[in-house]
NUTI-495006 format. One record per residue (C-alpha): x, y, z. Coordinates in Angstrom, 1 decimal. Layout:
<zaro><xx>X</xx><yy>Y</yy><zz>Z</zz></zaro>
...
***
This chain:
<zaro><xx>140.0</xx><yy>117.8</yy><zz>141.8</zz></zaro>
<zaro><xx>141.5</xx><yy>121.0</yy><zz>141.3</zz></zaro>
<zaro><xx>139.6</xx><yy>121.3</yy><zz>137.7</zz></zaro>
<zaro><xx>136.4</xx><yy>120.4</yy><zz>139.1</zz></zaro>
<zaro><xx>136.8</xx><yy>122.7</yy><zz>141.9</zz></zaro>
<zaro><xx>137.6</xx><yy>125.9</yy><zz>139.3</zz></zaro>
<zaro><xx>134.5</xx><yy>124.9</yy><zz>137.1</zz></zaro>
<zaro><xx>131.9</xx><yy>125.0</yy><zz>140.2</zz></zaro>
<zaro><xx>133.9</xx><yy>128.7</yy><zz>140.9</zz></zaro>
<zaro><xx>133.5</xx><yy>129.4</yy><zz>137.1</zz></zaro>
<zaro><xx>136.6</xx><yy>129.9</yy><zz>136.2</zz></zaro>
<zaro><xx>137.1</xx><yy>127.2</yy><zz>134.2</zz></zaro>
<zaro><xx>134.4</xx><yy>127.0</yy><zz>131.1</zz></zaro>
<zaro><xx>133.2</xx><yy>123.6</yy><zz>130.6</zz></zaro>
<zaro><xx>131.1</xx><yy>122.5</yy><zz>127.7</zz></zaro>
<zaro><xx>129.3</xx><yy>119.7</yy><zz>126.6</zz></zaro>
<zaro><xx>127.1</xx><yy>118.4</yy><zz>123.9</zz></zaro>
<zaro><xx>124.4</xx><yy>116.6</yy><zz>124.2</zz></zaro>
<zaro><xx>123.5</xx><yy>113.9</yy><zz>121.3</zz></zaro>
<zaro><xx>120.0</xx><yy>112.5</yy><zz>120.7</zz></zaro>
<zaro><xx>119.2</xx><yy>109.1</yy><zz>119.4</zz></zaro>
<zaro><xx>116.0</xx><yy>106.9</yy><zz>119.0</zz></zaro>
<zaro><xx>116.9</xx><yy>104.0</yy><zz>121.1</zz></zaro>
<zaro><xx>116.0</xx><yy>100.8</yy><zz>119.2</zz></zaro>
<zaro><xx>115.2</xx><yy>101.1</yy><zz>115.0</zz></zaro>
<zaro><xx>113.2</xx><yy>98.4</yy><zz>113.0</zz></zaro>
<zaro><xx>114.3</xx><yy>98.3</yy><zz>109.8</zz></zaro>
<zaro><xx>113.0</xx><yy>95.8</yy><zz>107.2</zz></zaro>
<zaro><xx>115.3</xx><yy>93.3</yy><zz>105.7</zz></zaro>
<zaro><xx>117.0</xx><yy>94.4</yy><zz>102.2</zz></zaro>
<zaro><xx>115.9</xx><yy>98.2</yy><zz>102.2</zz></zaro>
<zaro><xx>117.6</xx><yy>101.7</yy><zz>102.8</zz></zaro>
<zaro><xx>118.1</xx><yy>102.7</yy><zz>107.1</zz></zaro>
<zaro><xx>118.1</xx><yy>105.6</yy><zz>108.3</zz></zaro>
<zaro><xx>120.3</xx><yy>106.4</yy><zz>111.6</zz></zaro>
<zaro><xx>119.0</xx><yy>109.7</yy><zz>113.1</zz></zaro>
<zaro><xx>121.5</xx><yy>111.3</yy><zz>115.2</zz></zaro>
<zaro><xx>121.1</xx><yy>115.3</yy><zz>116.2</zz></zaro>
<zaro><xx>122.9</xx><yy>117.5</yy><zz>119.0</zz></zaro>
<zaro><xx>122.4</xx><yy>120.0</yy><zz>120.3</zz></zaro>
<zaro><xx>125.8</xx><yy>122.5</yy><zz>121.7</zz></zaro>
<zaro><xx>126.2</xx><yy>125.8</yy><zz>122.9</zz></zaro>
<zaro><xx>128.9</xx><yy>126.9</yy><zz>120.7</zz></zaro>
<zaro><xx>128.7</xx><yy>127.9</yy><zz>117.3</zz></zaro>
<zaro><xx>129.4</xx><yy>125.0</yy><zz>115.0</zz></zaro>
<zaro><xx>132.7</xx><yy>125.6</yy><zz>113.8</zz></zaro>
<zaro><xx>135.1</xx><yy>124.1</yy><zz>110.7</zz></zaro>
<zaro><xx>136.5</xx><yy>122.1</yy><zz>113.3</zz></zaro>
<zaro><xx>133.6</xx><yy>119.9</yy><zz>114.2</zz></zaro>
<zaro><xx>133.4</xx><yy>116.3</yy><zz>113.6</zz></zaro>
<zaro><xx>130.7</xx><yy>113.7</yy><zz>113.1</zz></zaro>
<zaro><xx>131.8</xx><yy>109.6</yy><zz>113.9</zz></zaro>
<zaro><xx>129.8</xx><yy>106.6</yy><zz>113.4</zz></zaro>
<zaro><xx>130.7</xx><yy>103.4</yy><zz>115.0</zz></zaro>
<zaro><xx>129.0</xx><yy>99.4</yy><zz>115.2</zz></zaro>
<zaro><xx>128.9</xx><yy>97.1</yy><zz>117.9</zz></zaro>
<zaro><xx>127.4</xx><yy>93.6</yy><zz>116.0</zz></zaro>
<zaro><xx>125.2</xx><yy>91.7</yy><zz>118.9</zz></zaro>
<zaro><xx>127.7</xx><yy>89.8</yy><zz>120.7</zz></zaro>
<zaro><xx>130.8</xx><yy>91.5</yy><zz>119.8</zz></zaro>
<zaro><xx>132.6</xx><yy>93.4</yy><zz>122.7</zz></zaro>
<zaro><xx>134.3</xx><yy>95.8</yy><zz>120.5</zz></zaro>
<zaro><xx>132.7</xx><yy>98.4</yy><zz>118.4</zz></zaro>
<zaro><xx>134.1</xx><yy>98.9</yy><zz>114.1</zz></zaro>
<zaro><xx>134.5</xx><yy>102.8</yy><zz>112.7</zz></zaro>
<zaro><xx>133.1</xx><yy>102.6</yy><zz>109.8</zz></zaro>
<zaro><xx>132.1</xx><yy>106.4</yy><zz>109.4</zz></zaro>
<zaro><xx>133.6</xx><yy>110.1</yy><zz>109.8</zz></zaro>
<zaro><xx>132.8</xx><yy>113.3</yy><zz>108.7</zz></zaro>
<zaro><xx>135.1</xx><yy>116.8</yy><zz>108.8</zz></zaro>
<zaro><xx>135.1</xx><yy>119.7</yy><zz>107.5</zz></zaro>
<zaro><xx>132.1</xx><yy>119.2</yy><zz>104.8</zz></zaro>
<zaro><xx>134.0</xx><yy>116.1</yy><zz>103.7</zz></zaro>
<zaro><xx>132.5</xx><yy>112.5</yy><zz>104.4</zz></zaro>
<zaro><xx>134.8</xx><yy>109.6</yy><zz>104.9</zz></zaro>
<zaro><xx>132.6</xx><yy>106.4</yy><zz>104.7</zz></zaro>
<zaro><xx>134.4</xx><yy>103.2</yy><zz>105.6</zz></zaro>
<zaro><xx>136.0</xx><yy>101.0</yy><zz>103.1</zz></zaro>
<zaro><xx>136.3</xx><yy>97.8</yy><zz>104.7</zz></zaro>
<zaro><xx>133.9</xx><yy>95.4</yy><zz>105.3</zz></zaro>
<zaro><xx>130.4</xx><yy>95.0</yy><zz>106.1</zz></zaro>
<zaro><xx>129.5</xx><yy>98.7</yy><zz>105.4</zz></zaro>
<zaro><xx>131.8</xx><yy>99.1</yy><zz>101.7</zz></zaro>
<zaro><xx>129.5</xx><yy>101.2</yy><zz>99.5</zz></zaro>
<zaro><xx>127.0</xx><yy>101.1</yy><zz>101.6</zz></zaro>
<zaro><xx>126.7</xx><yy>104.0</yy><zz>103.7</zz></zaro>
<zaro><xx>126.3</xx><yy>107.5</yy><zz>103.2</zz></zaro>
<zaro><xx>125.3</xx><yy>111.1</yy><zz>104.8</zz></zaro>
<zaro><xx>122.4</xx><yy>112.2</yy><zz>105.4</zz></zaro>
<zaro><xx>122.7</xx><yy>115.1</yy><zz>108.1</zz></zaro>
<zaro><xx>123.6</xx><yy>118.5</yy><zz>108.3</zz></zaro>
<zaro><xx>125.8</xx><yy>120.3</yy><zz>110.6</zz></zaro>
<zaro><xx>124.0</xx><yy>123.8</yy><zz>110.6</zz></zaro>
<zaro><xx>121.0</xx><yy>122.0</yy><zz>111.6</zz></zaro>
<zaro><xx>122.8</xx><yy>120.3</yy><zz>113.9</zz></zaro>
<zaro><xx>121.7</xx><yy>116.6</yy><zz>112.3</zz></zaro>
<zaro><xx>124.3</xx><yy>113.7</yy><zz>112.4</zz></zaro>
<zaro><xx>122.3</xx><yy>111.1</yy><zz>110.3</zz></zaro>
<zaro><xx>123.7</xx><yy>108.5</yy><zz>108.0</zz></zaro>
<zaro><xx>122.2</xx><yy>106.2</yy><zz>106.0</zz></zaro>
<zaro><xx>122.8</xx><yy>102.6</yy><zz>105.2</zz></zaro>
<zaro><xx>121.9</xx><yy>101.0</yy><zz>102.0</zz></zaro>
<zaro><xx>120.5</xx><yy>97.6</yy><zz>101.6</zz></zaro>
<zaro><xx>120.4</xx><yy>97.1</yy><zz>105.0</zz></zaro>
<zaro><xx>120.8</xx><yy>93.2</yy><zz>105.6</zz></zaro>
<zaro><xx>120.6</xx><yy>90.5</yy><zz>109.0</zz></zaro>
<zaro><xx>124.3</xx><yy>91.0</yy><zz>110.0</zz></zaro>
<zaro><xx>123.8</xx><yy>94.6</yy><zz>110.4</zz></zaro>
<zaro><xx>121.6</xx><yy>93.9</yy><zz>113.6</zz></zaro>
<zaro><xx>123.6</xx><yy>95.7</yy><zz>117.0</zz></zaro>
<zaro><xx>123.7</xx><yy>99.0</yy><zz>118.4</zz></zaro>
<zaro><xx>125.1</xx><yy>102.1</yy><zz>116.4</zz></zaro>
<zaro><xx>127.1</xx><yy>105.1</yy><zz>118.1</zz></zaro>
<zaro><xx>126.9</xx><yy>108.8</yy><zz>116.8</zz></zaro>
<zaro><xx>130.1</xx><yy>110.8</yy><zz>118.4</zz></zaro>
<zaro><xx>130.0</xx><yy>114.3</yy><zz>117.5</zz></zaro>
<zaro><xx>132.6</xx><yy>117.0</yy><zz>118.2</zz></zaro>
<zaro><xx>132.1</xx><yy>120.4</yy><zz>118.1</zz></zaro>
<zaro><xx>135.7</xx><yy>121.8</yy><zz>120.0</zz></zaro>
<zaro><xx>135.3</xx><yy>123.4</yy><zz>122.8</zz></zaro>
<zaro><xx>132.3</xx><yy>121.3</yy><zz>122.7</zz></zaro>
<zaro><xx>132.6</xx><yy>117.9</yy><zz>123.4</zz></zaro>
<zaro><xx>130.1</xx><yy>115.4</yy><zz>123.9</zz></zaro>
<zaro><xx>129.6</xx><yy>113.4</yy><zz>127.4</zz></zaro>
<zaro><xx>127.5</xx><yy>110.1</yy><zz>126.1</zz></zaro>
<zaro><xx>127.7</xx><yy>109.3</yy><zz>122.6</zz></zaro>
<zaro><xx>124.3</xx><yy>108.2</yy><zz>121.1</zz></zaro>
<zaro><xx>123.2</xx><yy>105.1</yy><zz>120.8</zz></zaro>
<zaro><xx>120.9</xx><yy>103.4</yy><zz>118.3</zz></zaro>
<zaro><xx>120.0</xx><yy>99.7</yy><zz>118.5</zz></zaro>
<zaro><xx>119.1</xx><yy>98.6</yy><zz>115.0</zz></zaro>
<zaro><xx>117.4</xx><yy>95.1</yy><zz>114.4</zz></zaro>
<zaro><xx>116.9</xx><yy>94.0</yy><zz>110.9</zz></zaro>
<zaro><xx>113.4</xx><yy>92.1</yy><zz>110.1</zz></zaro>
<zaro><xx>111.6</xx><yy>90.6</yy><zz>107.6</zz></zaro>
<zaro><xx>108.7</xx><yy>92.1</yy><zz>106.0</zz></zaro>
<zaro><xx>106.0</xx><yy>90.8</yy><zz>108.5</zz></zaro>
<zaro><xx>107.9</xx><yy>90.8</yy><zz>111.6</zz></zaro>
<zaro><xx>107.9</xx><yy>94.9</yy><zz>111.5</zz></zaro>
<zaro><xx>106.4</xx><yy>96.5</yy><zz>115.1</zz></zaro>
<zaro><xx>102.8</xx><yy>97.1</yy><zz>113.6</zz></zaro>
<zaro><xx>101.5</xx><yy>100.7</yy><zz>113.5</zz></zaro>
<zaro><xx>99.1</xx><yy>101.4</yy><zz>115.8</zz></zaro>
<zaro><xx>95.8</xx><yy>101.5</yy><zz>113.6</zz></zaro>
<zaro><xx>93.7</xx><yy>101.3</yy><zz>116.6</zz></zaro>
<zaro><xx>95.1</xx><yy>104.2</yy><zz>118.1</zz></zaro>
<zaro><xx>94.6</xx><yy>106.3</yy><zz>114.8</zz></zaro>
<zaro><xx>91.0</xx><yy>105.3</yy><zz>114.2</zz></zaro>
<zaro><xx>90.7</xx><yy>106.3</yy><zz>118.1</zz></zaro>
<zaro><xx>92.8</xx><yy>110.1</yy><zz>117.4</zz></zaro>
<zaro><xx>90.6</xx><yy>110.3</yy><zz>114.5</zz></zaro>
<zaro><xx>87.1</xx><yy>109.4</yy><zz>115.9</zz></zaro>
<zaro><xx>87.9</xx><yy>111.8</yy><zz>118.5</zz></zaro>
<zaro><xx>89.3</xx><yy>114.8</yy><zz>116.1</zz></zaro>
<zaro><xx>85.6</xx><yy>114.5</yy><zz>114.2</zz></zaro>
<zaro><xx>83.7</xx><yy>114.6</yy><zz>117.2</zz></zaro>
<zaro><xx>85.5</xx><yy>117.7</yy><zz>118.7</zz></zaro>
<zaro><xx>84.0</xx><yy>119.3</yy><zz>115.4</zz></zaro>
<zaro><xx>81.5</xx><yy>118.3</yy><zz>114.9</zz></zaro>
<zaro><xx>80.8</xx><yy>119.7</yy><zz>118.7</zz></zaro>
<zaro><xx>82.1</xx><yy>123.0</yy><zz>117.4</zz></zaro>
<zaro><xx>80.2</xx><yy>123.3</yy><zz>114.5</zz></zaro>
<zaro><xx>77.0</xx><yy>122.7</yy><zz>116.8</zz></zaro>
<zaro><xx>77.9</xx><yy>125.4</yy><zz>119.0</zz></zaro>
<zaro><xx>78.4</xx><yy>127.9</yy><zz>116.0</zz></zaro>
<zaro><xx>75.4</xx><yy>127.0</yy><zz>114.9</zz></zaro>
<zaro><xx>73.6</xx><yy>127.2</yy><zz>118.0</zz></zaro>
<zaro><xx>75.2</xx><yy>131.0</yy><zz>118.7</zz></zaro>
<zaro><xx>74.7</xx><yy>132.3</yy><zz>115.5</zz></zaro>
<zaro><xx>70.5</xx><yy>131.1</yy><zz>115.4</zz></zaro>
<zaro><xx>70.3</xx><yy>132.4</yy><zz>119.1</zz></zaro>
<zaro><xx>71.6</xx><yy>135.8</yy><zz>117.4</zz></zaro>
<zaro><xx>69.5</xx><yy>135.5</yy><zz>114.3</zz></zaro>
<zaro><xx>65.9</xx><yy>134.8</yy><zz>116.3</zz></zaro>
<zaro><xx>66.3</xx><yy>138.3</yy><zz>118.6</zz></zaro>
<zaro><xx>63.9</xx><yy>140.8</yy><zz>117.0</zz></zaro>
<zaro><xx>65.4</xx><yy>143.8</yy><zz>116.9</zz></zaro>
<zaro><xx>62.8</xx><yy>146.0</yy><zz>117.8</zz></zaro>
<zaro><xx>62.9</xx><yy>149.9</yy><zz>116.3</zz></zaro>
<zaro><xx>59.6</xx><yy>151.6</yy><zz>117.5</zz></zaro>
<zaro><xx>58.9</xx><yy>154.3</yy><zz>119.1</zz></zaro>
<zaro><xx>60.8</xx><yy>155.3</yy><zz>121.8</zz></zaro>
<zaro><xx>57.6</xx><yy>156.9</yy><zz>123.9</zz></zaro>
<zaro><xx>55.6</xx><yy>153.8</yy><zz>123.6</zz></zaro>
<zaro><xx>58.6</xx><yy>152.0</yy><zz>124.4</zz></zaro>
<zaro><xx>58.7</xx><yy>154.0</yy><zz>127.9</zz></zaro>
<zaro><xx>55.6</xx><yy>153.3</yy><zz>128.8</zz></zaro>
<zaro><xx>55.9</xx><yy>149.3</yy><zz>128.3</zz></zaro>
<zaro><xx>58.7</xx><yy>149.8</yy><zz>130.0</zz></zaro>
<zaro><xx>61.0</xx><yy>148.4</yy><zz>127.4</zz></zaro>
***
């Protein structure tokens, strides 16, 4: 209470980081994954911060380490179901957290936390990343409709432009640019 109290005066400085995650990750069956993880903090990011990657298998109430990384050093897990399979892929000074896993397989399907440390920093919420593992024709499909749509409308928007160009620069062509006299052009009035 007293903490809390001495933080809202601000006499107490009280960090956090804040960790981004996608929330769900299709990733087909037998082929190289991906975790994105980046942070953002307010302190510099010092020799002292640390990355750690845990798994939660679907079903499982308890989550396996099975990643950390310190002082430009990575420390991939030795023991089973991630041996030789996992590697970095981020990088501290642009605040990235990624690792990857190779040959990706069914029984890696649950969620994925990204912890990162950054002292005084310390992250409130971990990320999370729920991963599921499909075969080859059960991947989300891209949305080819909505491209066709984006692109349709990209050409038209042109193609509108271009029209008007054209229009302005005809309209600026067709004046006559009349250089006669300036006597007779007082008495036409011009």
């Amino acid at each position: 209470m007293l903490a809390a109290a001495a933080a809202a005066l601000g006499f107490l400085r009280v960090s956090a980081l804040d960790v981004k995650t996608p929330e769900e990750l299709f990733v087909e069956n037998g082929t190289e994954a991906r975790l994105p993880c980046t942070f953002s903090s307010r302190e510099v990011i010092s020799s002292l911060a640390s990355i750690s990657w845990s798994f939660q298998p679907e079903g499982a109430t308890t989550s396996i380490s099975f990643f950390y990384y310190s002082q430009g050093n990575a420390f991939p897990g030795k023991e089973a179901p991630f041996k030789n399979r996992i590697s970095w892929a981020g990088d501290l000074n642009k605040k990235d957290a990624s690792v990857t896993i190779a040959n990706v397989q069914f029984r890696d399907n649950g969620t994925y936390f990204c912890d990162v440390k950054n002292p005084p920093d310390i992250v409130v919420k971990p990320g999370e990343i729920r991963l599921r593992v499909v075969q080859r024709d059960n991947l989300p499909a891209f949305p080819t409709g909505m491209v066709v749509a984006i692109a349709i409308g990209v050409t038209l928007v042109v193609l509108l432009l271009v029209a008007v160009i054209v229009c302005v620069v005809r309209k600026k062509n067709s004046k006559k640019h009349y250089s006669g006299d300036p006597d007779i052009d007082a008495r036409l009035g011009m």
